[in-house]
DRENMINU-849885 format. One record per atom (N, C-alpha, C): residue in three letters; x negated, y negated, z negated. Coordinates in pm, whole numbers, plus 50000, padded with zeros to 5 digits. Each point is the difference from the previous one (the first is absolute). Example, Ala and Ser with C-alpha at 12.3 -4.5 7.8 and 13.67 -1.06 7.14 Angstrom:
ala486815056949220ala500894988150000ala499104988050000ser500354989550072ser499184988149994ser500774989149927
***
This chain:
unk389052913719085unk499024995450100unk500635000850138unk499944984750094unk500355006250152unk499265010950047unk500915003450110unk499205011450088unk499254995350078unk498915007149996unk499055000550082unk499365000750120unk499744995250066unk500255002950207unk498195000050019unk500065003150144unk498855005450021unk499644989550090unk498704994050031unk499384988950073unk498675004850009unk499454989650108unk498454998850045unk499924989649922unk498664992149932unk499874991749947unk498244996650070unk499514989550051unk498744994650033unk499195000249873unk498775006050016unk499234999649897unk499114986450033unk500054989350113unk499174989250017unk501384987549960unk501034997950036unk501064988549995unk501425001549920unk499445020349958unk501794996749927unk500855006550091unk500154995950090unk501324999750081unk500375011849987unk501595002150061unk500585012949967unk500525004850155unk500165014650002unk500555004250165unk501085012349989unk500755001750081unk500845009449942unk499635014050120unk498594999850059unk499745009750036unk498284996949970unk499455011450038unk498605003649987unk499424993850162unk499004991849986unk499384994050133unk498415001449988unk499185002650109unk499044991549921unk499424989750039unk500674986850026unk499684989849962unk501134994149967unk499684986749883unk501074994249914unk500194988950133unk501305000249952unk500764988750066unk500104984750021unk499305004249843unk499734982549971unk498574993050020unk498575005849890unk499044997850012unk499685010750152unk500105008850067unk499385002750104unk498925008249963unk499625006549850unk499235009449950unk500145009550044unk499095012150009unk500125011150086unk500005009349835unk500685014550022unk499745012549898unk500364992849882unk500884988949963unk500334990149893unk500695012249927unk501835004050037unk500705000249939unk500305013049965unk500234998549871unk499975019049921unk501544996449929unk500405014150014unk501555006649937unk499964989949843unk501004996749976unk500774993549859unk501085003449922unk499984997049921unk501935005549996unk500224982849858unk501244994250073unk500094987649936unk501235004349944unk500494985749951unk501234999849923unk500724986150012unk500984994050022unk500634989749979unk499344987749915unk499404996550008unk500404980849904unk500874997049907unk499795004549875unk500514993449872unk500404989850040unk501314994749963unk499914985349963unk499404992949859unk499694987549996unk498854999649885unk500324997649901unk499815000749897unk500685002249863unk498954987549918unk500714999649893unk499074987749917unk500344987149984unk499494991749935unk500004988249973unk500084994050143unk500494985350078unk499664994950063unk498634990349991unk499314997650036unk498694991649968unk500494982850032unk500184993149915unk499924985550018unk499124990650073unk500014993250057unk499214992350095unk499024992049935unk498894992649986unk499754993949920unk499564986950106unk499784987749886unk499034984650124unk498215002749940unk499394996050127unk498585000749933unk499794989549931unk500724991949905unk499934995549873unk500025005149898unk501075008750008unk499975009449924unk498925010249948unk499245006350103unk498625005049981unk499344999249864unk499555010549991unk498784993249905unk499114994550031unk499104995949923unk498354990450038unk499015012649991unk499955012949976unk498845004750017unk500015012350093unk500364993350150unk500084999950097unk498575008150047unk498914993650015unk498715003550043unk499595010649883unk500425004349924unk499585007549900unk499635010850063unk498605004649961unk499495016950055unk499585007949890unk500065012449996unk499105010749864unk499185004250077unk498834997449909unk498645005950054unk499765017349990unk499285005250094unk500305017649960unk498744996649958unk499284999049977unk498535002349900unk498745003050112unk500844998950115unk498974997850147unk499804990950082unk498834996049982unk500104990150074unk500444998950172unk499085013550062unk500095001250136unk501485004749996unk500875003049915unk501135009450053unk501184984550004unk499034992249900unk501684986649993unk499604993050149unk498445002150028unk499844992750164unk501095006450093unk499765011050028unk500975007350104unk501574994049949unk500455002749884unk501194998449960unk500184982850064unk499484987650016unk500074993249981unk499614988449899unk499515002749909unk499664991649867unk500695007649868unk500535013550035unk500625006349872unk501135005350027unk501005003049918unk501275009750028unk501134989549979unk500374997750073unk501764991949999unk500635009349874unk501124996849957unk500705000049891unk501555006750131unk500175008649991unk501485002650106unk499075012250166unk498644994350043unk499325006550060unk500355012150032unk499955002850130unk500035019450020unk498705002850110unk499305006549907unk498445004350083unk499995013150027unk500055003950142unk499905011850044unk498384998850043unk499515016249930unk498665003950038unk499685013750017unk499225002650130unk500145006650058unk498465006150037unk499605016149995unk498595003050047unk500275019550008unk498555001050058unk500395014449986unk499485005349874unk500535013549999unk500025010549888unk498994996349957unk499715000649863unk499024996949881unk499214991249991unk500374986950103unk499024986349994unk499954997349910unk501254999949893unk499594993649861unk500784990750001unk501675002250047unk501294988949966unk499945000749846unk500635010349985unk500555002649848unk498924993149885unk498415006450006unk499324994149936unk499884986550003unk499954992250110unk500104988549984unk501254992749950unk501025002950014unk501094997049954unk500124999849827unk499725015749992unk499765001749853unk499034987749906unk499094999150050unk498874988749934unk500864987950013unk500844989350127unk500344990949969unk501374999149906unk500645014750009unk501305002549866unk499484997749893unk498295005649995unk499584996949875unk499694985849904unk498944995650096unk499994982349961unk501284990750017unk500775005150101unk501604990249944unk500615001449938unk500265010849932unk500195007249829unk499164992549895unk498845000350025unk499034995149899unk499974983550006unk500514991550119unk500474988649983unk501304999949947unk500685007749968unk501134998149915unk500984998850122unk500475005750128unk500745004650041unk500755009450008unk501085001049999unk500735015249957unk499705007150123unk499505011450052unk499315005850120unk501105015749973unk500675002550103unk500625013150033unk499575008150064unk499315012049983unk499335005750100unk500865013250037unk500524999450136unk500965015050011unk499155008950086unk499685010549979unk499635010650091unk500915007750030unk500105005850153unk500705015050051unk499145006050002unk498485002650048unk499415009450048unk498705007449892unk500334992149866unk499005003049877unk501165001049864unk499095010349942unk500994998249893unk499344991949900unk500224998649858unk499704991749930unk498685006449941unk499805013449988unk498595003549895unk498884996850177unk500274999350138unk499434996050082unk499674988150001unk500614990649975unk499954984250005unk499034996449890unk500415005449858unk499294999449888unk498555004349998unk499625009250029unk498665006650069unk499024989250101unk500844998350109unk499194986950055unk499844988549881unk500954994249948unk499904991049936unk498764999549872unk499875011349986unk498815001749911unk498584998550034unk500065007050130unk499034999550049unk499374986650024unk500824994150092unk499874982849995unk499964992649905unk500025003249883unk499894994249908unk501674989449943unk500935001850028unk500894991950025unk500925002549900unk500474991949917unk501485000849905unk500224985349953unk501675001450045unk500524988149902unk501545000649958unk500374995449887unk501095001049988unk501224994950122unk499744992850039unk501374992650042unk499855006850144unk499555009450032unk500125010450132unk501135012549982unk500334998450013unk501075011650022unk500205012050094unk500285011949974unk500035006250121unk500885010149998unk500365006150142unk500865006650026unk499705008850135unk500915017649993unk499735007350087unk501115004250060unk500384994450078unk501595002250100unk499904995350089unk501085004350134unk500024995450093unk501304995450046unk500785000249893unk501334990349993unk499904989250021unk500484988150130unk499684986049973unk500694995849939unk501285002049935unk500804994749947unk500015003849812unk499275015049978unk499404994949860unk498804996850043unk498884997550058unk499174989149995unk500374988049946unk500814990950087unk500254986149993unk500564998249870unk501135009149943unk500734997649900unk499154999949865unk498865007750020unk499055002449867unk498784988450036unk500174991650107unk499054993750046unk500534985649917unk501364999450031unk500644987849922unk500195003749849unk499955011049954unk500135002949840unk499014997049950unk498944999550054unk498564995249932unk499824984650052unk500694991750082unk499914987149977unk498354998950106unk500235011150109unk498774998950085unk499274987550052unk499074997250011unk499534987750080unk499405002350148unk499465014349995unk499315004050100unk500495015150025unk500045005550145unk500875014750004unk498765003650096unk499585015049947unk499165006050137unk500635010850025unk500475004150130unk500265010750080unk499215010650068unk499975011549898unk498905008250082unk500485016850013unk500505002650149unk499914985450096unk501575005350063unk500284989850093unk500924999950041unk501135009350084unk498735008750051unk500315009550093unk500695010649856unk499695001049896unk500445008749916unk501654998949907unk500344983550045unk500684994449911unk501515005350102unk501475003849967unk500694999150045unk501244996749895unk501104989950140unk501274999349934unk500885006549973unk501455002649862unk500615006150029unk501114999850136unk500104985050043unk501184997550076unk499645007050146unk499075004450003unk499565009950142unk499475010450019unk500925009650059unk499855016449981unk498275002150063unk499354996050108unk499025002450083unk499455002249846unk498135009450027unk498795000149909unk499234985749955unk499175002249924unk499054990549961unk499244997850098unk499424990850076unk498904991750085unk500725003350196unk501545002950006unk500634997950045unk499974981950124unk500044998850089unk500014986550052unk501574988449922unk501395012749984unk500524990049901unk500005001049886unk499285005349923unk499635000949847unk499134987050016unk499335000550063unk498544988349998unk500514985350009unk501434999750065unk500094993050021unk501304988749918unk500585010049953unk500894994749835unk498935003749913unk499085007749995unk499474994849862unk499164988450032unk498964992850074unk500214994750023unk500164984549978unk501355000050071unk500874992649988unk500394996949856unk500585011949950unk500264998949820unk499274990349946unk498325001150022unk499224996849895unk499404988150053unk500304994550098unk499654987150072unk501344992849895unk501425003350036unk500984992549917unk499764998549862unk499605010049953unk499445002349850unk499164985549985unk499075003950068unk499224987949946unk500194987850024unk500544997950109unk500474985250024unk501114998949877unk500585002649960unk501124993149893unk499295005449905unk499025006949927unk499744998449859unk498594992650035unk499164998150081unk498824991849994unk499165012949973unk500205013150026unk498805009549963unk498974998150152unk498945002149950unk498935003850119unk499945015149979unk499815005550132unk500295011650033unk498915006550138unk499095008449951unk499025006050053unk500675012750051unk499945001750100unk500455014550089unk498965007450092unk499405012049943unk499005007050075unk500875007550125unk499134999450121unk500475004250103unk499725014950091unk500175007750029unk498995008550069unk499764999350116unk499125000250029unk499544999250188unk500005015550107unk500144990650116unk500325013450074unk498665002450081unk499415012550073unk499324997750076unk498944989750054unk501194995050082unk499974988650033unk499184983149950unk499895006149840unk499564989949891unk501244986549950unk501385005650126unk500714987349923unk501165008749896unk500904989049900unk500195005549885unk501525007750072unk500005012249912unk500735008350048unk501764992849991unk500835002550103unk501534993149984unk499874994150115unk501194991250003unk500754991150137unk498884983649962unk499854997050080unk499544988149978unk500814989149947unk500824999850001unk501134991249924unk499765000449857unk499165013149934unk499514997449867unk499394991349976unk498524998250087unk499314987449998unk500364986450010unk501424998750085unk500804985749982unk500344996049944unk500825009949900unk500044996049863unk499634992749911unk499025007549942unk498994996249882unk499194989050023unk499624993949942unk498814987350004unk499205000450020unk499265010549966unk498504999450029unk499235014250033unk499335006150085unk499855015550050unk498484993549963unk499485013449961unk498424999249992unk500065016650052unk498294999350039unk499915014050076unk498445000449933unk499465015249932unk498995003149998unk499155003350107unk498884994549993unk498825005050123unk498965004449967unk499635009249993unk499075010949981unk499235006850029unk498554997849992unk499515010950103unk499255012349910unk500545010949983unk499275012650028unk498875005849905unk499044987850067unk498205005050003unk499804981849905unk500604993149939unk500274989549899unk500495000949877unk499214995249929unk500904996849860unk500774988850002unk499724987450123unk500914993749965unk501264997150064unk500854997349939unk501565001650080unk500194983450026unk501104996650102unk500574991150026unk501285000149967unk500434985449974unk501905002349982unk500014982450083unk500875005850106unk500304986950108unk501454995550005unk500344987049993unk501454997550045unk500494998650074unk500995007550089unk500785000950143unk500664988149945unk501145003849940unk500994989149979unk499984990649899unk499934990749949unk500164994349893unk500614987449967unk501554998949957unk501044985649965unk499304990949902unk499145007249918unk499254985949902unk498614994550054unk499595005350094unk498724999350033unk499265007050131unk498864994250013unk499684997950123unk499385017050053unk500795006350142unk500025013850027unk498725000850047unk499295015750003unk499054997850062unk498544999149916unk500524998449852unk498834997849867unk499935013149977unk498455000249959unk499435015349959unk499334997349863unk500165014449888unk499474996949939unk498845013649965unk498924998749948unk498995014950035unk499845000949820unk499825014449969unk500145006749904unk499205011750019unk498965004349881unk499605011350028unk500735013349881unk499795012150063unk500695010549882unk498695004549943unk500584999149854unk498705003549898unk500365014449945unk499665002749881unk500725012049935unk500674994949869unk500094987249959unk500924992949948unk501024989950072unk500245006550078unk501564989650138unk498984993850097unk501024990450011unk499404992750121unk499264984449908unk499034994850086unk499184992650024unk499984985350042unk500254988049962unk500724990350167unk498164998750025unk499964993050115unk498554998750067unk499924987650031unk499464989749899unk500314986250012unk498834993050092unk499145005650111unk499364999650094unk499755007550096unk501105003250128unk499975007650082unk499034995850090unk499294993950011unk499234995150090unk498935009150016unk499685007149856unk498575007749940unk500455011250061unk501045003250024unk500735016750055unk499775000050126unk500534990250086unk499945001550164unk498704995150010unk498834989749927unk499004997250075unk498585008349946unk499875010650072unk498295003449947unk498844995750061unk499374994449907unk498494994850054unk499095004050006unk499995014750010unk499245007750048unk499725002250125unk501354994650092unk500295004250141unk499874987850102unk500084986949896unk500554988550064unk498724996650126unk499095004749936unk498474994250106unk499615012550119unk501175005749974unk499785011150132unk500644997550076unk499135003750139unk500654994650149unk501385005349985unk501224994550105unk501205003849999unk500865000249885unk499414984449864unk501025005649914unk500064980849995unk500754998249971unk500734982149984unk500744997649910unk499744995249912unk501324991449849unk500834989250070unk501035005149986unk501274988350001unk500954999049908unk500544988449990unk500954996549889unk501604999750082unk500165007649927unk501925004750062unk500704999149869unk501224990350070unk501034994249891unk500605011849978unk500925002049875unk500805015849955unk501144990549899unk501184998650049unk500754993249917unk500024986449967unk499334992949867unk499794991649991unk498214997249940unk499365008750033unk498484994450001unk498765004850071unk499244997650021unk499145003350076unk498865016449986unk500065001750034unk499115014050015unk498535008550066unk498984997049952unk499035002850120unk500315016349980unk499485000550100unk499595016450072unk499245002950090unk499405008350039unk499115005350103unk500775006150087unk499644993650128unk500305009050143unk498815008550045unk499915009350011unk499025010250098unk500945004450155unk498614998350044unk500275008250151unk498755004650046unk500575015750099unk498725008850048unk500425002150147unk498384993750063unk500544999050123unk499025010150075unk500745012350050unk498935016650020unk500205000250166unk498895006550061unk500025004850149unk501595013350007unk500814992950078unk500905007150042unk499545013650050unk500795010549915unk499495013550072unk501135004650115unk500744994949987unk501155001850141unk500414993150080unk500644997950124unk499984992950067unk501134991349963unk500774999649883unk501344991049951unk499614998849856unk498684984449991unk499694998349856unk501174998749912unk499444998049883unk501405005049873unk499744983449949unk501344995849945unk500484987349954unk499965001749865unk500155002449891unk500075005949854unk500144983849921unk501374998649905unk499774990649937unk500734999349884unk499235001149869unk500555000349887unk500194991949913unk501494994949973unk499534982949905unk500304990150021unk500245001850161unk500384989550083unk500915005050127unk500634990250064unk501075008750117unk499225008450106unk500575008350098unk498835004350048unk500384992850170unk501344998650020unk499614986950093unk499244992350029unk499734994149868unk498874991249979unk499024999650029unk499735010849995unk498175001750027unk500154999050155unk500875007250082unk499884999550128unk499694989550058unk500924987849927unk500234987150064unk499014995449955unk498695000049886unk499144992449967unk498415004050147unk500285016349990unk498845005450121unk500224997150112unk501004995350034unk500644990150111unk499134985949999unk500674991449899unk499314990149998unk498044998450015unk499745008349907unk498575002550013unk499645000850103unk500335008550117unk499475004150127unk500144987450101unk501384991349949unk500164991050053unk499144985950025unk500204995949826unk499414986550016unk498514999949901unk499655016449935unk499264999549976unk498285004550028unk500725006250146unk498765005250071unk499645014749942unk500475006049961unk499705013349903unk500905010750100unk499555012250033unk500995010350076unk500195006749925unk500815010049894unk499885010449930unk500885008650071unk500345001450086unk501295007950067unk499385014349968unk498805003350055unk500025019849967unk499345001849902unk500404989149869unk499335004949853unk501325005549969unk499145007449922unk501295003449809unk499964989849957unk501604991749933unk499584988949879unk500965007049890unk499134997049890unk500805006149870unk500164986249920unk501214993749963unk500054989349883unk500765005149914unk499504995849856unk500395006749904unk500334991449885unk500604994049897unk500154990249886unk499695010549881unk498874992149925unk499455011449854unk500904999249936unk500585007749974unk500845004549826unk501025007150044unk500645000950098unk501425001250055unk500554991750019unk499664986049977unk500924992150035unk500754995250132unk500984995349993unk501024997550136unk499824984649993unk499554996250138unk500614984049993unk500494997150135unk500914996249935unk500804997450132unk500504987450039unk498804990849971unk499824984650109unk498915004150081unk500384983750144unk498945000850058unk498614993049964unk499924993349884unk498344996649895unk499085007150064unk500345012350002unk499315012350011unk498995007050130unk500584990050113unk499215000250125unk498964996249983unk499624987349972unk498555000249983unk498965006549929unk500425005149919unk498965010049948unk500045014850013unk501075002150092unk500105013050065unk498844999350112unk500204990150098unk499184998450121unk498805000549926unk499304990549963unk498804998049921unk499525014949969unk500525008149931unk499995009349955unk498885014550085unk501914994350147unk499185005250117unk498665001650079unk499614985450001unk499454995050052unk498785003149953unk499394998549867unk499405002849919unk499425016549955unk500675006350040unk500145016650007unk499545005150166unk499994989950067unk500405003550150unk497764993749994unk500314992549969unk498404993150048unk499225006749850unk500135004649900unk499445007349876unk499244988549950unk500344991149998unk499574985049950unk501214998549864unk499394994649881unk500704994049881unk500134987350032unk500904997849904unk500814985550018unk499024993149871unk500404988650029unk498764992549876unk500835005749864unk498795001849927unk499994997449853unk501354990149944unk500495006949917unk501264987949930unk501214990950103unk500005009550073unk501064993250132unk501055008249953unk500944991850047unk501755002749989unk500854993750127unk500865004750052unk501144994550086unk501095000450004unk500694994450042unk501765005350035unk500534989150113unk500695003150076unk500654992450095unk500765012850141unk501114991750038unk500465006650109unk499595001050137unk499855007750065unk499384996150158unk501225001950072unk500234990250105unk500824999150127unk499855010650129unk500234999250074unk499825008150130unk499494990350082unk499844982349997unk499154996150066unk498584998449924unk499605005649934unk498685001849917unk499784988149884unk501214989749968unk499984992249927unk500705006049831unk499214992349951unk499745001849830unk501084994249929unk501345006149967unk500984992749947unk500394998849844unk500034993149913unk500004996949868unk500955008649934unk499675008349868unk500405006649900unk500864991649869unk501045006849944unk501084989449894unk498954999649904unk500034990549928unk498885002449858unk499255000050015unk499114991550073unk498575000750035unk498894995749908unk500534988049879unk499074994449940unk500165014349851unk501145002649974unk500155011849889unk498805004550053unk500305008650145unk498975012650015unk498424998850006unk499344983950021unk499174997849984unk498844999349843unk501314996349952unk499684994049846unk500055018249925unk500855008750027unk499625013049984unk498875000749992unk499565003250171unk498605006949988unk498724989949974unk500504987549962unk498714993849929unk499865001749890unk501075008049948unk499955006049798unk499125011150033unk500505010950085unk499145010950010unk498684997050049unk499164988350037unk498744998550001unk499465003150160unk501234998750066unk499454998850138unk499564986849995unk499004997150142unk499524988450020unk500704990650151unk500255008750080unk500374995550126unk501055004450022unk500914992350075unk501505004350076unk500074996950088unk500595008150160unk499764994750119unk501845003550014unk500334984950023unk501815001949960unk500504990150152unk501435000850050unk499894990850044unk500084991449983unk500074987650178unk499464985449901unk501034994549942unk501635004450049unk500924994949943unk500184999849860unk499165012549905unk500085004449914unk498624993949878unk499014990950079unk499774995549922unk500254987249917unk499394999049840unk500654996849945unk499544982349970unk500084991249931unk499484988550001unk499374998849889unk499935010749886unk499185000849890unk499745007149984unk498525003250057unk499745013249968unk499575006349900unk500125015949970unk499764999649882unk498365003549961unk499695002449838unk498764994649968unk499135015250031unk499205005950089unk499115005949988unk499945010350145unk500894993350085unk500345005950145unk499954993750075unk499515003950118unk500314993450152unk500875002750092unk501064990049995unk500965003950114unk499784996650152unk500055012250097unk499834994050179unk501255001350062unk500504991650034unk501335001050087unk499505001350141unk500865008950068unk499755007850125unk501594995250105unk499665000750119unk500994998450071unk500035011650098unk499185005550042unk499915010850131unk499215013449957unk500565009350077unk498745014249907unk498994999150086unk499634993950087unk498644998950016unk499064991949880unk500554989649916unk499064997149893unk499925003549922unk501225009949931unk499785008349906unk498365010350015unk500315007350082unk498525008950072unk498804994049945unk500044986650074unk498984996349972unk499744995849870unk500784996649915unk499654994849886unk500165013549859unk500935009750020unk499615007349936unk498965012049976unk499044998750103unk498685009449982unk498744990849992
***
């Protein structure tokens, strides 16, 4: 083995320093870089890889394996690429492994050869869950090491189709003296198993651990890597979990898919709409349904806001769900072009479920919200909105406007006050759409 030398290594870009700083040189991260000890660069050994023409290709190109979820092949894209490397990532006991475990299971039971490696369980551990869940199939395989290199080698002895890594932080190489979950352990293994799969066509699931922080523990250069990062979202005081896509090479980033935990695994939730919208609340002052895009489909949810007599002389801004900029710039507008002062209230806005959305759709039924909470007046019966507001008090059009309409005319709303850019030329059957240009007609037309 070369010898070994001692380095700083960036836990955000990688980069390397031959003294201790604290900030990296490159990305400009502050408290980045922690002690390493590296080694020289192999030169590479092996076969050379031949070039090929995309004639050559095969034809089943678009080919995907279904994991036996529906919401999980949404996030994925339409299913699992064949060669794929999915890094996923949440905190302690969201329920990676279990979920993982269940889709090892049904792609086994479709007759995929499924490899399942654990570091951090042993096998009568793995087996135990697996019972519980109800789960067995032959063509699953499994293993308890944290060798990547007998991993892979027992990964190709079984003629793998699918590899899960659990998890990564546990897995180390021999070719590098540093520990397991190390910034360059993380980053040849890795690497290893990204190459792995690109030349045998395995798809390859890699659990991640998160820091603090909530992002996945390592240099960010891990995430560049791999194809596709999903992140669990979770709240707490919920049974149901989220799994969202940061990154994704087959498909569109930014897709969520909702799942609840049962005491037989997880759940998919093939109507999130029923989760974020309760109609118990909807006809109470200060609460407004809007439809917010999440990936690739539409979503209603409820906005609430509470608008209280300031008890200090520096009212409080509070905003959950949504940016909290935002709200500033919307109580702005209000005071502006809508004739409303709230300056020495409390405003509290809040999105039901936990959810995060992070378009601007969402202004209009934030304000509304306000507004509505502020005067203790309800909004009509079966009303819905979405649209952006400007800073000159004009009503600017949302992507997907006829989707989000045709949504909430399934859920049995009756009215939509959208803008006018956004309405549609066929409308659909059992709703009324009002297109709005200024928030002064909104006001008026939604009470």
């Amino acid at each position: 083995m070369s010898k070994a030398k001692t380095a700083y290594l960036c836990s955000e870009c990688g980069a390397h320093s031959v003294k201790w700083a604290g900030q990296c040189p490159d990305c400009a991260a502050w408290n980045t870089l922690a002690e390493t000890r590296i080694v020289a660069a192999k030169a590479a050994t092996g076969p050379a890889v031949a070039p090929a023409s995309l004639e050559a290709l095969p034809d089943n190109l678009a080919m995907r394996h279904a994991s036996g979820f529906d919401e999980f092949d949404r996030v994925l894209g339409g299913g699992l690429v064949p060669g794929a490397v999915v890094l996923l990532g949440g905190d302690p006991g969201v329920g990676k492994s279990t979920l993982l475990q269940q889709v090892s299971a049904r792609l086994a039971e479709a007759g995929e050869p499924v490899f399942y490696a654990t570091g951090e369980e042993s096998l009568r551990q793995v087996g135990q869950r697996a019972q519980r869940l109800g789960l067995s199939s032959a063509n699953l395989s499994l293993i308890a090491d944290t060798s990547l290199e007998n991993v892979l080698e027992q990964a190709r002895a079984v003629s793998a189709r699918v590899l899960v890594i659990d998890s990564i932080q546990t897995m180390s190489s021999a070719e590098l003296p540093s520990a397991p979950g190390a910034v360059a352990q993380l980053r040849a293994c890795v690497g290893r198993l990204v190459q792995f799969a690109k030349q045998n066509e395995v798809a390859i699931f890699i659990i991640g651990h998160v820091t603090k922080e909530g992002a996945i523990a390592g240099p960010r250069v891990v995430e560049h890597m791999v194809d596709t990062v999903l992140y669990f979202e979770s709240d707490p005081a919920s049974r149901y979990t989220l799994i969202r896509s940061v990154k994704n090479r087959f498909g569109a980033s930014g897709e969520m898919g909702v799942f609840a935990m049962t005491e037989t695994g997880f759940r998919q939730v093939r109507n999130p709409s029923a989760i974020f919208l309760s109609r118990d609340t909807v006809d109470e002052p200060g609460s407004v349904v809007s439809v917010a895009w999440e990936g690739s489909r539409p979503l209603l949810v409820e906005v609430q806001a509470l608008v209280a007599d300031g008890a200090t002389a520096h009212p409080k801004r509070l905003a959950q769900g949504i940016e909290q900029n935002r709200l500033a710039l919307l109580l702005a507008v209000l005071q502006r072009h809508g004739g409303l002062a709230i300056g020495p209230e409390d405003v509290f806005v809040n999105v039901v479920g936990g959810l995060r959305i992070n378009e601007t759709a969402v202004d209009l039924p934030a304000l509304l919200a306000v507004v509505s909470s502020f005067r203790d007046r309800a909004l009509r019966e079966g009303l819905v909105c979405f649209g952006e507001i400007g800073l000159a008090g004009e009503i600017r059009p949302a992507k997907f406007g006829e989707e989000r309409i045709a949504a909430a005319a399934k859920q049995g709303f009756r009215q939509a006050i959208v803008p006018a850019a956004n309405v549609p030329r066929r409308v659909p059957e059992g709703i009324e759409v009002v297109g709005v240009k200024r928030v002064r007609e909104v006001l008026e037309l939604a009470f």
